[in-house]
C-alpha positions as CSV (number, residue, x, y, z in Angstrom):
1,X,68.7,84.6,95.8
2,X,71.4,83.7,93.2
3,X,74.9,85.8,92.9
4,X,75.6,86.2,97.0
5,X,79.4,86.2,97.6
6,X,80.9,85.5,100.5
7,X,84.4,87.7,101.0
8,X,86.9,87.3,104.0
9,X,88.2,90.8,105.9
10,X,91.1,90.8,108.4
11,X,93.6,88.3,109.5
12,X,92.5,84.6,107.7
13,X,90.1,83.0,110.4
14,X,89.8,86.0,112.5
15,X,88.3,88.8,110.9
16,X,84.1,89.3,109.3
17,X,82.6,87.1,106.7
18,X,81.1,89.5,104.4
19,X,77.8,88.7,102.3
20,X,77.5,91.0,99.3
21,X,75.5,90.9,96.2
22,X,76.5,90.4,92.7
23,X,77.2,94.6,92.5
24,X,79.7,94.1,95.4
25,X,77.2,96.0,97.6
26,X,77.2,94.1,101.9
27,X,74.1,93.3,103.1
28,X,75.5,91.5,105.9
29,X,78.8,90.5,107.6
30,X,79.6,87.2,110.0
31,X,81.6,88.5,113.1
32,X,83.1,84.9,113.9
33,X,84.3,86.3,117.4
34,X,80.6,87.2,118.4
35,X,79.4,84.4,116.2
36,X,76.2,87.1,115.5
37,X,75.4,88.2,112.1
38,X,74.7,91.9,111.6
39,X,72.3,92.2,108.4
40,X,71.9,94.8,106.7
41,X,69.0,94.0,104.2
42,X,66.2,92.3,105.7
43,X,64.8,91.4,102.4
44,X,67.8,89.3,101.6
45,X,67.7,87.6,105.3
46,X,67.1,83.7,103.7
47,X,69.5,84.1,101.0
48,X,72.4,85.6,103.4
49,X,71.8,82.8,106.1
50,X,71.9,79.9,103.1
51,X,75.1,81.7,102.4
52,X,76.9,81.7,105.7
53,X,75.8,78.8,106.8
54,X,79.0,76.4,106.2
55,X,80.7,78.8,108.2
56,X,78.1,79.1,111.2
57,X,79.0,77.4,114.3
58,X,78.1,77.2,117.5
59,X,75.2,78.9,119.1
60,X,74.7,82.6,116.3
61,X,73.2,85.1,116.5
62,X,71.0,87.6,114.2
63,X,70.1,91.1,113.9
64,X,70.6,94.4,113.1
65,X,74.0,96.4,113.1
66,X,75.3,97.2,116.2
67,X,75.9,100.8,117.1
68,X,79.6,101.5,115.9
69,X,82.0,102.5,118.4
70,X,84.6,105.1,117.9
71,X,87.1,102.4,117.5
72,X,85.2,101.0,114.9
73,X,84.5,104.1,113.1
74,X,88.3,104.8,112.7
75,X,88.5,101.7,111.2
76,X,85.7,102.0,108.4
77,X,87.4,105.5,107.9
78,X,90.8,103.5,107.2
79,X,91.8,103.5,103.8
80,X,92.9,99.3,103.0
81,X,96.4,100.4,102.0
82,X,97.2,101.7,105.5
83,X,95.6,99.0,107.8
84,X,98.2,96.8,109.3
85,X,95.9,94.1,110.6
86,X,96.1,92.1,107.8
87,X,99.5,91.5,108.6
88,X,101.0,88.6,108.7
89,X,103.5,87.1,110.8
90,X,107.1,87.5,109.3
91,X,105.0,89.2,106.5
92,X,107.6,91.1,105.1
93,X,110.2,88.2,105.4
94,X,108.0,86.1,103.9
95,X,108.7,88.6,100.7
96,X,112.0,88.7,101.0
97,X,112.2,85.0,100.6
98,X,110.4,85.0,97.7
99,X,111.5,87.7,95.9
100,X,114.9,88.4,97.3
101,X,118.3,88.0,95.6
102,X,120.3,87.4,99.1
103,X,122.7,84.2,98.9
104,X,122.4,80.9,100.5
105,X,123.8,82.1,103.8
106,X,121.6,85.1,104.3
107,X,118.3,83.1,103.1
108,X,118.7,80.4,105.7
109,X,119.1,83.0,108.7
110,X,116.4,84.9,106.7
111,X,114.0,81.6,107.4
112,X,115.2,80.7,110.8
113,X,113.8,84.3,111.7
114,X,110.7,83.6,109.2
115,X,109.9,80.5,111.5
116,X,110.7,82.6,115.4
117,X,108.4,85.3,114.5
118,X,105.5,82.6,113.0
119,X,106.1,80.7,116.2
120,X,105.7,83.5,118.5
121,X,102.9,85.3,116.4
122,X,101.0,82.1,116.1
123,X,101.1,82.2,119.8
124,X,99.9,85.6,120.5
125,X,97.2,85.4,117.7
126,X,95.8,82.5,119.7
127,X,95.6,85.2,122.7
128,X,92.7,87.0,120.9
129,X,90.2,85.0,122.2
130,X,91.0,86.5,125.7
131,X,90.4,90.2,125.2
132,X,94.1,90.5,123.4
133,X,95.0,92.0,120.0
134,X,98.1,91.9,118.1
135,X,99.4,93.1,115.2
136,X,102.7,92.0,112.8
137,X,105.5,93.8,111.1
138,X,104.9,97.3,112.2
139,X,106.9,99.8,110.4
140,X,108.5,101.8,112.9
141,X,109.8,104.7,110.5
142,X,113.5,105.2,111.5
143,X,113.9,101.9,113.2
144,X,112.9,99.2,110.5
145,X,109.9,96.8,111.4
146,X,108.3,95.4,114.8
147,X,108.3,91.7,114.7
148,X,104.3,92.2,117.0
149,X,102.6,94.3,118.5
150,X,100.3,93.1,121.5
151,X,98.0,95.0,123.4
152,X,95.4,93.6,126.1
153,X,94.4,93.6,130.0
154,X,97.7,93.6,130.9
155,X,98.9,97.0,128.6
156,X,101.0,97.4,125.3
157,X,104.1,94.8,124.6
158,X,106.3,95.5,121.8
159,X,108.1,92.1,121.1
160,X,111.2,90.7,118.9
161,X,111.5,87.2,118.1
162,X,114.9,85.6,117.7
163,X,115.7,82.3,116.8
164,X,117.3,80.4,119.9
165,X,119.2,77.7,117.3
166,X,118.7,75.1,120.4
167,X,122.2,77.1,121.9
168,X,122.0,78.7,125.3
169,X,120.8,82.7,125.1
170,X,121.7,85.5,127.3
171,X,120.3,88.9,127.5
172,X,122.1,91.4,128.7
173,X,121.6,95.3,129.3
174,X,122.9,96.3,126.0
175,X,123.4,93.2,123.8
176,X,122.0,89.4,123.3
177,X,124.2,86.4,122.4
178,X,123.2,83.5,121.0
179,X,125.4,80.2,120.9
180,X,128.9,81.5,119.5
181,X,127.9,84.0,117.3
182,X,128.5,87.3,117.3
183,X,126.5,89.4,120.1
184,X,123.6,91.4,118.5
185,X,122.3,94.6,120.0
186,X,118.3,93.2,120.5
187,X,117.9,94.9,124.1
188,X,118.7,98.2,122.7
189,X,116.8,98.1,119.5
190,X,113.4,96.8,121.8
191,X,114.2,99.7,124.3
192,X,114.1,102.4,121.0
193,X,111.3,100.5,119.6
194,X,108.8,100.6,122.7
195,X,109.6,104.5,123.2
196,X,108.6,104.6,119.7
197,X,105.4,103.0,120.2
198,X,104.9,104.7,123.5
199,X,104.7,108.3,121.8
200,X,103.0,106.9,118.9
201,X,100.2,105.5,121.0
202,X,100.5,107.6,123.9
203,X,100.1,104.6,126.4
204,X,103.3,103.4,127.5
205,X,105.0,100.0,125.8
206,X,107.2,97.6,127.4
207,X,109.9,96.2,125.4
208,X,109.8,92.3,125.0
209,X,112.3,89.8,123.5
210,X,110.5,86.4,122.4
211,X,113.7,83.3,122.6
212,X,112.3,80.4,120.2
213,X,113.9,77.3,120.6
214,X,116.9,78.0,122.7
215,X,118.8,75.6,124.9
216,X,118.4,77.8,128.0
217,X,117.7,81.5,128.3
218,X,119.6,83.7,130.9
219,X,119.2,87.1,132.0
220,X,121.0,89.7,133.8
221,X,119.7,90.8,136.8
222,X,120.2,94.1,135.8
223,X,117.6,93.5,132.6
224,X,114.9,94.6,134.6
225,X,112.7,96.7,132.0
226,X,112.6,94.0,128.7
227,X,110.0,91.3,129.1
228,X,111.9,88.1,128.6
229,X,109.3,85.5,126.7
230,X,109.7,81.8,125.7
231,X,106.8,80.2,123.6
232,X,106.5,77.2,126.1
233,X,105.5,79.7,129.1
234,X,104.4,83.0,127.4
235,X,100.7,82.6,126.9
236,X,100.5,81.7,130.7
237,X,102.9,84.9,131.3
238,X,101.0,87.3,129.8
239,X,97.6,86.2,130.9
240,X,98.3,86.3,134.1
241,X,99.9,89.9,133.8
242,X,98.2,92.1,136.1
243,X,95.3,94.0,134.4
244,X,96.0,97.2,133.2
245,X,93.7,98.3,130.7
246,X,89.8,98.0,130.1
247,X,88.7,96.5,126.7
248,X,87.5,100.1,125.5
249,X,90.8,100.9,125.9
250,X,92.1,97.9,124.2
251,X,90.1,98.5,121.5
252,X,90.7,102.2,120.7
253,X,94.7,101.9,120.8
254,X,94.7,98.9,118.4
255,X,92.6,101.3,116.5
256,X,95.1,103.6,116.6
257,X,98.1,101.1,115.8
258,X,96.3,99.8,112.7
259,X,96.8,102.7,111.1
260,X,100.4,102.5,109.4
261,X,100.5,106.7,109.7
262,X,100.0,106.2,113.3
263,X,104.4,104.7,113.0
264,X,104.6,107.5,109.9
265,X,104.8,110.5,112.4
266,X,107.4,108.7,114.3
């Protein structure tokens, strides 16, 4: 059959392959995490595989829907405007950049922060494949946005990403210095943040800060709350975190955390 589109949902290279015919009506989608193809319309099975096939790999699967879960009901019931999964890394940065007005000063610290949070969100996007989810640029309403969101076996991180500028880092209690520059106050806005996501969410959130690209990184030993990250040894970190939640559970809070009125009410 003639006219079969094939249309993208979620993050690029992570979310379902739709099939839909030439009315814009599905009569299948390609989950490319269960590499299984739910169809819809039966009649239309020959056409729909001849469709997805460039993107098939691996060993896939076909059949009918699965029964939804309650996770995945709140999603369908999600208008597009308020889903934050789409999100991408640095996404509002990234329009700041190209819209902005700010001077040459402001727009290079503007992308060395653009490239910390790609770095570190690249790294936790690649966690998905182990039971993890994350989510970018959460608007926390009183406290601006949430570099990522990441939720998985080992609970809910909240996490900032700040350039290291190849300088030596230290985290302290209440503030974070980089190099020479002035001291910024990172450990207290991660502290606000997680308590914000804890009573959005209901779960509670530990408060991470994610170092790209410094020198050396030291800590207080009074810091002992904030999850201190670096991109060389925070995959391995985090999946060897002890296991705190089951995947139903990961599921229905990232559910919840999709929903940009979830971080409205708070």
């Amino acid at each position: 059959m003639r006219g079969l589109t094939v249309l993208p949902s979620g993050r690029p290279g992570r979310g379902r392959l739709y099939v839909n015919l030439p009315d814009g009506q599905a009569v299948a989608w390609y989950d490319r995490q269960a590499n299984r193809i739910s169809m819809l319309a039966e009649q239309h099975r020959e056409a729909v595989l001849a469709a997805l096939r460039p993107y098939l790999t691996g060993a896939w699967t076909v059949g009918p829907p699965p029964v939804p879960t309650r996770a995945e009901l709140h999603r369908l019931a999600l208008p597009p405007d308020e889903d934050l999964a789409p999100n991408r890394p640095g996404e509002i940065l990234l329009g700041e950049l190209a819209h902005g007005s700010a001077g040459t000063r402001t727009r290079h610290r503007l992308r060395q922060e653009l490239l910390a949070q790609q770095r570190i969100g690249g790294l936790l996007d690649a966690l998905e494949a182990d039971g993890w989810r994350v989510l970018h640029c959460i608007p926390l309403r009183t406290l601006g946005p949430l570099d990522h969101l990441l939720i998985g076996p080992a609970g809910i991180f909240c996490i900032r990403s700040i350039p290291g500028r190849r300088q030596r880092a230290v985290v302290g209690d209440l503030l974070l210095g980089v190099g020479r520059a002035d001291p910024r106050p990172d450990p207290r806005w991660i502290r606000r943040a997680a308590s914000a996501a804890t009573r959005a969410l209901g779960a509670p959130a530990t408060p991470s800060l994610a170092l790209v690209d410094a020198s050396r990184v030291e800590v207080a030993p009074t810091v002992r709350d904030i999850r201190v990250l670096e991109p060389e040894t925070a995959s391995a970190a985090l999946a060897s975190s002890p296991p705190g939640l089951k995947p139903p559970d990961v599921e229905a809070l990232f559910a919840l955390a999709r929903d940009a009125r979830t971080w409205q009410r708070r």
